[in-house]
N, C-alpha and C positions, 0 to 999 in steps of 0.2 A: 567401526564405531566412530561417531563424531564426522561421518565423511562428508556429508551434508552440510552442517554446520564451517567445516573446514572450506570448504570452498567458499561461503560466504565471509570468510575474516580473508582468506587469500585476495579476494573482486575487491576487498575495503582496503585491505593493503597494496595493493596495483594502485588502486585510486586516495591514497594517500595524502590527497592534496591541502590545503590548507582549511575548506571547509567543512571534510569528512573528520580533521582532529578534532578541530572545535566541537564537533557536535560527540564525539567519542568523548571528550575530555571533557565537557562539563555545557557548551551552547544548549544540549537537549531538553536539560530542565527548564526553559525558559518560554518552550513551545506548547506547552497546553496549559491550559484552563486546570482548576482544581489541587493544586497541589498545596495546600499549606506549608509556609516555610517557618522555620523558628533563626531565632538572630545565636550566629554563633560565635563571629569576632571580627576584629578589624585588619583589613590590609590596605598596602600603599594603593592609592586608585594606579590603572594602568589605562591608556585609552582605547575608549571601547564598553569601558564600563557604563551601566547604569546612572548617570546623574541623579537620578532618584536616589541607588541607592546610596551615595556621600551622607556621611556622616559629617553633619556640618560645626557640630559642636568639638567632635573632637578635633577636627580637621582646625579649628580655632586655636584650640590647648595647641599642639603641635607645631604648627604651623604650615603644616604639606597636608596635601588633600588625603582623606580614607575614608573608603568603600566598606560600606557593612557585607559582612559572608553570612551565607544565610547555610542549615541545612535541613533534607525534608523533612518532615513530620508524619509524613505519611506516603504509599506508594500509589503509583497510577495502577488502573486493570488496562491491560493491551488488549484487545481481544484482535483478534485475525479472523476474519470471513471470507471462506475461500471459497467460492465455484471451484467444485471437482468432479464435474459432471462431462460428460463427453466433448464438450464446447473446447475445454482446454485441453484434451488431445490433441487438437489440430496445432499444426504448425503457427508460430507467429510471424509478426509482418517479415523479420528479421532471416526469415526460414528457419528457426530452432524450432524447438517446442515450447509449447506454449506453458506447459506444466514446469520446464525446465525454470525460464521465465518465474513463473509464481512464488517457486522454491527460493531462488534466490532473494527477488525482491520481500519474501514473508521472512527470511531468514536476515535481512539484513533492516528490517522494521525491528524483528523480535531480539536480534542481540543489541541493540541500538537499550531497546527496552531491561534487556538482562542486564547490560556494563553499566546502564545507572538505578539498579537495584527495585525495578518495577517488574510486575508480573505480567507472565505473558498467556493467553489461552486462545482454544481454534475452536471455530464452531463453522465446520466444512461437510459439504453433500450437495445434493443434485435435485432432482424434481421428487427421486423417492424415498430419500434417505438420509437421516442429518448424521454427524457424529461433533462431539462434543468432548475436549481436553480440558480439563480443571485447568485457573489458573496458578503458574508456580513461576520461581523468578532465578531457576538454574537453565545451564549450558546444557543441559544433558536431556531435561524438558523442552528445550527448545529442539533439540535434534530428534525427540521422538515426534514434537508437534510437524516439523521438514518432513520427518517420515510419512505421517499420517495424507499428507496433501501429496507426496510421490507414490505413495501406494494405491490412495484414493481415486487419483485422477488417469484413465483408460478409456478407450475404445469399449470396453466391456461393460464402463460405469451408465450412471443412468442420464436421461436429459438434462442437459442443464435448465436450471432455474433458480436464480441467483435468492430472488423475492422468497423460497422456501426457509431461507436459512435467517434471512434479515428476520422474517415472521417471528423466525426461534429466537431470535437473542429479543427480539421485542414480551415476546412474552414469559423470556423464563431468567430473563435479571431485570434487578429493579434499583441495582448501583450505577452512579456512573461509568464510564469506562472511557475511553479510546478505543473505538471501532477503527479498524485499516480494513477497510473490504476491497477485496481481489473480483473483479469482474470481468467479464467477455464483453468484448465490441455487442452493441446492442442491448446489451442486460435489461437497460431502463424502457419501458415501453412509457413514451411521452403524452400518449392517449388513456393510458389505465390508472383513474382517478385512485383505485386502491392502491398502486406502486404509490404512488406518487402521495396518498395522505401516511402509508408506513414511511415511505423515506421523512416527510417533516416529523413525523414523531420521534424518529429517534433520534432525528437531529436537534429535536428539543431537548432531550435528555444526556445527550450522549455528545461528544468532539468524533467529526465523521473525517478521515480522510480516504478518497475515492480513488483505487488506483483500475486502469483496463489494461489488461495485456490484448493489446490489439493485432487484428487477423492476417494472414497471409495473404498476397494477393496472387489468385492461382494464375494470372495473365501472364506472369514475369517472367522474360524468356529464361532464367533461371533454372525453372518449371519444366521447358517445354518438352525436355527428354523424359519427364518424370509422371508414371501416371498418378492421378491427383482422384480425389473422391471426398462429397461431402461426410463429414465426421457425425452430422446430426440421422441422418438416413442410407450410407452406408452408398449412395450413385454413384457413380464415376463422373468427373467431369469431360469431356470430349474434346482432346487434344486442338481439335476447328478452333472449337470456340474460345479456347486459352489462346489459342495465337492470333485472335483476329484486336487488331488494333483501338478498333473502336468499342471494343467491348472493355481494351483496356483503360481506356480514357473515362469512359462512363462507371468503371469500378474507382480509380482513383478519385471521381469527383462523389461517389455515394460515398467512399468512404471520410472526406474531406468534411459534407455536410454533415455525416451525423455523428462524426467526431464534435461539430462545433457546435449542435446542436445540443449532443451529450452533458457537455461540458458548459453550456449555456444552462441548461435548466438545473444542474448542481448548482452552480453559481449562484442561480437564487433561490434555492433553498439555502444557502449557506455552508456549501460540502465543498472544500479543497478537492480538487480530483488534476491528475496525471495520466498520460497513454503511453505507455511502455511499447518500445517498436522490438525490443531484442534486449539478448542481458548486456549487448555493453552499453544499452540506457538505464538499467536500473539504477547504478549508484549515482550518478550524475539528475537520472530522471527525481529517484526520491527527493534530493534534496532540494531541489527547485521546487517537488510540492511541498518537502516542510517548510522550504521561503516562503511561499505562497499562504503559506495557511500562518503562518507567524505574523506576513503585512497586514493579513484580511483579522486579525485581533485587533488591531491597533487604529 
């Protein structure tokens, strides 16, 4: 019980560092859009705070500066959108699994979401099949939603197709949310006018952050002893062609392009997005996209 979830407070606790508290201790509410705040009393300003929010009247009666404390009024919806279609079977750049990967990074979105008292839900499948977990805002929800995306994600599941599932949450909420969607290198096809008018819609409606666990590169002489085979069609790759040098250079630089490429065309839609290489980028990687998506408000 809890095992899933446990390893994700252990990764946050390894990485303890001064930016993971803050955001554990109270930085998190300051990151999305939509939250109404109600005023609920005064403390000594510390630095770092809000200049906004100074209360300047009473900061006059006193004489030393104070900070108005605010508390929510209402919670955020989290929603998780995970590819768990056969794409993330395959190993990550890191050589882990890619599913391994998801778990962690979805688990340490969603307790980020539970320690400050927002709900969290998944809406995870493949090209044939969606599933869908109500939102709820306990520990124990969240280790069943961990469940569902490690159960889900196999060799056995179906094609990935990430655009199945975005389809779903476009047409069956009509709240806003916070979408975190998990995707595979490649997801976005940059030519398919329909991806691409669904992703502006929901990024009309909705606060998108974009995260990719990105691919193994089967070149790496890491690899070379190891037999390798596409995840989407079941081939083999051909030991030749894995060690041939120039095929490693030209994999390195396909993957460079449509990394920047990926991550160009979110941009102007307005989608925060991160490329996850392995779990020891998750908790360091997340946080750099919640920097990113907290500069791009302001």
């Amino acid at each position: 019980m809890d095992q899933l979830l446990h390893r994700v407070k252990t990764k946050l606790a390894i990485r303890a560092h001064r930016k993971v508290r803050g955001l554990l201790d109270g930085e998190y509410v300051s990151l999305f859009h939509g939250k109404s705040l109600d005023f609920d009393d005064l403390r000594a300003y510390t630095p770092g705070d809000d200049v906004k929010d100074i209360d300047w009247k009473a900061t006059a009666r006193v004489g030393a500066p104070l900070t108005k404390r605010y508390i929510a009024a209402r919670k955020h919806a989290v929603m998780l959108v995970v590819d768990t279609g056969r794409d993330f079977a395959a190993l990550s750049a890191s050589g882990g699994p890619k599913r391994d990967v998801a778990v962690l990074a979805a688990g340490v979105m969603g307790y980020l979401a539970v320690r400050h008292g927002d709900h969290v839900g998944l809406v995870a499948g493949d090209a044939d099949e969606t599933e869908h977990v109500p939102f709820r805002g306990t520990e124990s929800h969240l280790e069943r939603i961990l469940g569902v995306i490690h159960r889900r994600t196999s060799l056995t599941a179906g094609p990935s197709r990430l655009a199945t599932q975005l389809d779903y949450v476009r047409r069956t909420f009509r709240r806003r949310m916070i979408l975190v969607v998990f995707a595979d290198d490649g997801a976005i096809d940059p030519d398919n006018d329909d991806e691409l008018r669904l992703l502006r819609r929901l990024h009309a409606q909705h606060e998108i952050l974009w995260i990719t666990v990105g691919d193994a590169d089967p070149t790496l002489a890491e690899f070379a002893d190891h037999d390798m085979f596409d995840v989407a069609d079941g081939r083999e790759l051909p030991a030749f062609l894995r060690r041939d040098s120039a095929l490693r250079a030209d994999f390195a630089a396909s993957v460079a392009t449509r990394t920047a490429a990926s991550s160009g065309l979110l941009e102007r839609i307005g989608i925060s997005s991160h490329r996850l290489t392995g779990d020891d980028d998750v908790v360091p990687g997340l946080f750099r996209l919640l920097e990113v998506h907290n500069h791009a408000r302001h």
